[in-house]
C-alpha positions in Angstrom: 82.8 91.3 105.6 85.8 90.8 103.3 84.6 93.1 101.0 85.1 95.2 103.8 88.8 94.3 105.0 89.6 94.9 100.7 88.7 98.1 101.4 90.7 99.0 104.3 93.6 97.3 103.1 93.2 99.5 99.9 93.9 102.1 102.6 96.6 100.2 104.3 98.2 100.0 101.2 98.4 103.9 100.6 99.8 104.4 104.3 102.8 101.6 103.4 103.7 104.1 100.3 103.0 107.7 102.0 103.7 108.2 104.8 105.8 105.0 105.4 107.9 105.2 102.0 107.6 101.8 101.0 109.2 100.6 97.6 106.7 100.1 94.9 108.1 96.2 94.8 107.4 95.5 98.4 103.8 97.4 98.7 102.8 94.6 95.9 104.2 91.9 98.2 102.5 93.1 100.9 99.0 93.5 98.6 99.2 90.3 97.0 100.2 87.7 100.4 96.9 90.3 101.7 95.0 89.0 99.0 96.0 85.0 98.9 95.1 85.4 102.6 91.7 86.9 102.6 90.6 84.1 100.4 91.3 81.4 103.1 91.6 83.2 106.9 88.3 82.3 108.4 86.5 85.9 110.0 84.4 86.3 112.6 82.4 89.0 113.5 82.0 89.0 117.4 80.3 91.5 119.8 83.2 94.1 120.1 85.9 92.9 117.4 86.5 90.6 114.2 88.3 87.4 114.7 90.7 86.2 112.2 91.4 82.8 112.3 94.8 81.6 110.4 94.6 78.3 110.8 93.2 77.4 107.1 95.7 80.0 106.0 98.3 78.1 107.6 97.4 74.8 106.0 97.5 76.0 102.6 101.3 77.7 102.7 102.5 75.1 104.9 104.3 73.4 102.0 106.1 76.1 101.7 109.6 77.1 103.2 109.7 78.5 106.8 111.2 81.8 105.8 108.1 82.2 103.1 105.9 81.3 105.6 107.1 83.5 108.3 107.7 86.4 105.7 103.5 86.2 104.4 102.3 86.0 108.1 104.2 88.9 109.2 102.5 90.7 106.3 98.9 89.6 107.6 100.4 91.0 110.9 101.0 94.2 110.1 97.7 94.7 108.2 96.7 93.7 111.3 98.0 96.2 113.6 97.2 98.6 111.1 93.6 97.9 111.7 93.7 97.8 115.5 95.5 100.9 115.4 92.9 102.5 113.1 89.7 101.8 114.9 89.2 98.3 113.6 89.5 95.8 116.6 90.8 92.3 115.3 92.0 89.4 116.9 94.2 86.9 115.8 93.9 83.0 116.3 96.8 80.5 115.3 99.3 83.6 115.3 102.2 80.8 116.9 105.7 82.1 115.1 107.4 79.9 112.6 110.7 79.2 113.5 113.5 80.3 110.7 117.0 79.8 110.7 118.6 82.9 110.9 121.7 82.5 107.4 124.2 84.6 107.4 124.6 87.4 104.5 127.4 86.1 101.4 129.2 89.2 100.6 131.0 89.5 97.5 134.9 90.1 98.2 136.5 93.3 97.1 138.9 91.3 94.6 135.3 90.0 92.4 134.2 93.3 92.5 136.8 95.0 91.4 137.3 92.2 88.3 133.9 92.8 87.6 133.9 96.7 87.4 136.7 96.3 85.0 134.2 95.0 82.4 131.4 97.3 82.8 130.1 100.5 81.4 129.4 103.8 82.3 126.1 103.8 84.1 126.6 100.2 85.3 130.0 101.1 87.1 128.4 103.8 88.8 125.4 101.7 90.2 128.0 99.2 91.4 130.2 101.8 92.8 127.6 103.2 94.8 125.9 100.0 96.3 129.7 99.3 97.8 131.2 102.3 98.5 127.7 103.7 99.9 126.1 100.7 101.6 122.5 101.6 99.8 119.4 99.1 99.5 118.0 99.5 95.6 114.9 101.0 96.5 117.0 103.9 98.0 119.7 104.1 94.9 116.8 104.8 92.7 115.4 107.3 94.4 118.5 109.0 94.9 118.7 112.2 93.7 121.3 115.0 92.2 121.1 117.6 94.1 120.8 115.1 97.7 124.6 114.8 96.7 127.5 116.9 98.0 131.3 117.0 97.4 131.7 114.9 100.8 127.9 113.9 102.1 125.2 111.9 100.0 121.5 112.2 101.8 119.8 109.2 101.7 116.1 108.6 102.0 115.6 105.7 103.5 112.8 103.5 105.3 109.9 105.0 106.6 111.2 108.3 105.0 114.0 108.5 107.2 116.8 110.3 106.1 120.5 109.8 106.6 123.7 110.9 105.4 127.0 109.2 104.5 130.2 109.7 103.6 131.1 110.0 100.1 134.2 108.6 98.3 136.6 110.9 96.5 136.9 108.2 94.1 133.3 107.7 94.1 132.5 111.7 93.5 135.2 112.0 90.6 133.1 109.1 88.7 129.5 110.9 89.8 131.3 114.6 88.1 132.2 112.3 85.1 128.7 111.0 84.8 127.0 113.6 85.4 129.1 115.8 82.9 127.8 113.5 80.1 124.5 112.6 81.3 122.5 115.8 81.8 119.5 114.9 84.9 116.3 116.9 85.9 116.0 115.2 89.3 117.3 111.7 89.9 120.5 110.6 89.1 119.3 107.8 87.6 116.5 108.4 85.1 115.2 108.1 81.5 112.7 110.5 79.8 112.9 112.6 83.6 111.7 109.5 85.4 113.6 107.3 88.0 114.5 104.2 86.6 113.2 101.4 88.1 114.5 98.8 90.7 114.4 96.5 88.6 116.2 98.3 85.9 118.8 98.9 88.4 118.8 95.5 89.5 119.3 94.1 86.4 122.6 96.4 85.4 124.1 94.8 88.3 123.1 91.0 87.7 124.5 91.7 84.3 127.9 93.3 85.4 128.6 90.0 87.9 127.6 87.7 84.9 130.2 88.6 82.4 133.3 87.6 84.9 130.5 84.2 85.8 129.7 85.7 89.5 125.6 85.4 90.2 125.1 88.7 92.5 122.1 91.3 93.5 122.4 94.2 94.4 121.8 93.6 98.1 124.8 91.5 98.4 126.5 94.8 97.6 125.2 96.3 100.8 126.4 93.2 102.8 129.9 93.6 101.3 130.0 97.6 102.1 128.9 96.7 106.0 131.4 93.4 106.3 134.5 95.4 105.1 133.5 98.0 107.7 133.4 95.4 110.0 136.2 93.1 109.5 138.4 97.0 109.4 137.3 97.4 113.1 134.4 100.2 112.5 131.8 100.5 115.5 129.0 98.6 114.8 126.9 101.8 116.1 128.3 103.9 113.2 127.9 101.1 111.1 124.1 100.6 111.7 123.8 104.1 111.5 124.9 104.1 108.1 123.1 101.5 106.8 119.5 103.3 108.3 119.1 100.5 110.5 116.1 100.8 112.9 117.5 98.2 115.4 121.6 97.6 116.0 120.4 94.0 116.4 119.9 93.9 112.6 123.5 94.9 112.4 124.7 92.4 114.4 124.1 89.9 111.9 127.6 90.8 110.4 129.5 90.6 113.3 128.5 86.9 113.1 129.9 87.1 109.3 132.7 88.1 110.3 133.8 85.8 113.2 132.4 83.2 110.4 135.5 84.8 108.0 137.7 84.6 110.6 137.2 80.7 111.6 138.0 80.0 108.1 141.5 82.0 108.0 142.1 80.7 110.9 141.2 77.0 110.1 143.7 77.8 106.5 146.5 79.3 108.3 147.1 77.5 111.5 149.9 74.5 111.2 147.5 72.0 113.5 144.6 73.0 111.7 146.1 72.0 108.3 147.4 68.7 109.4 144.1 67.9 110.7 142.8 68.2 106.9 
């Protein structure tokens, strides 16, 4: 029977690249918690459906943190639904949630960024540039490409193939006309050999930049400091989530709480009872 499920999740697999438009990075975190769990959920094979039991899955990541946990049964989940909703009826058993504490995003503040871009190069500049000024996960900055970009607009493909356009910079167009001039592109903006570069490619020119003025920083921070600014300089959160390709405003929300969090702080700094409580 589990030879079985490998096979359909084979499938699965395809279906999270095309039509879904998963990144290559998280379609292999996807196959290999698939994999870890197939050697230890117990399955059943009842009258009308399969049974998969979690339980002994459960015992063997349970040293692990909450958010790890949560993040690998949410995985099994999903391959899940994708079964039921495939003509493969499954049931789950010891599906209870795992509690996580939701953590607020750590933005990088405008004055480290701009120290930072003041020691990089070329290409790195321009991947930090466009993180900031154009809110994008990594999966969709690789995949962006030249002629998606217009004097004012930049389309964005984002998840589940859903596309999206956003504002573009002046500033940020002057550098992409500079770069461009020099760096001559079949198809992506960023490429070598007429091939996207990878995520992690990209990745790493920004861990880089952040490391020569000491500042530890992925890429994704970049997005939460693009979406806090808008924030904190009274932007609707509905043109905000829009912006980011959020599926749900709820996920946006999460920076409202950032920024009320900010806010405490100058507060707690500024105030004259405050700072003789200290």
């Amino acid at each position: 029977m589990k030879k079985l499920i490998s096979k359909y999740k084979r499938v699965f697999l395809s279906y999270l690249e095309s039509p879904r438009g998963y990144s290559d990075l998280t379609i292999k975190s996807y196959d290999e918690t698939i994999n870890e769990a197939l050697l230890h959920v117990e399955i059943v094979e009842e009258e009308e459906h399969l049974v998969f039991n979690l339980m002994p899955y459960r015992i063997k990541i349970a040293h692990l943190n909450p958010k790890t946990i949560s993040r690998k049964l949410s995985a099994v989940r999903t391959f899940v639904e994708y079964l039921n909703e495939n003509g493969t009826k499954v049931v789950l058993k010891a599906d209870n949630s795992v509690k996580v504490a939701k953590t607020l995003p750590k933005p990088i503040s405008h004055k480290h960024i701009l120290e930072a871009l003041e020691h990089a190069q070329e290409e790195e500049k321009l991947v930090v540039v466009l993180l900031y000024t154009l809110g994008l996960r990594i999966s969709e900055l690789t995949s962006l490409k030249v002629d998606e970009i217009s004097e004012q607009w930049t389309r964005v493909l984002g998840k589940g193939n859903k596309q999206r356009d956003i504002p573009l910079m002046h500033s940020t167009k002057l550098l992409l006309d500079e770069y461009l001039a020099k760096n001559s592109r079949v198809k992506f903006l960023f490429e070598k050999d007429g091939e996207k570069l990878s995520e992690n490619s990209l990745r790493y020119m920004v861990t880089k930049v952040f490391k020569r003025v000491a500042i530890k920083a992925t890429p994704h921070q970049l997005r939460h400091s693009y979406a806090t600014a808008l924030l904190n300089n009274s932007a609707r959160i509905s043109d905000v989530s829009e912006l980011l390709g959020h599926s749900s405003m709820a996920t946006t929300q999460i920076y409202t709480k950032l920024g009320s969090a900010l806010k405490q702080q100058n507060y707690n700094k500024a105030h004259p009872l405050c700072m003789a409580d200290e």
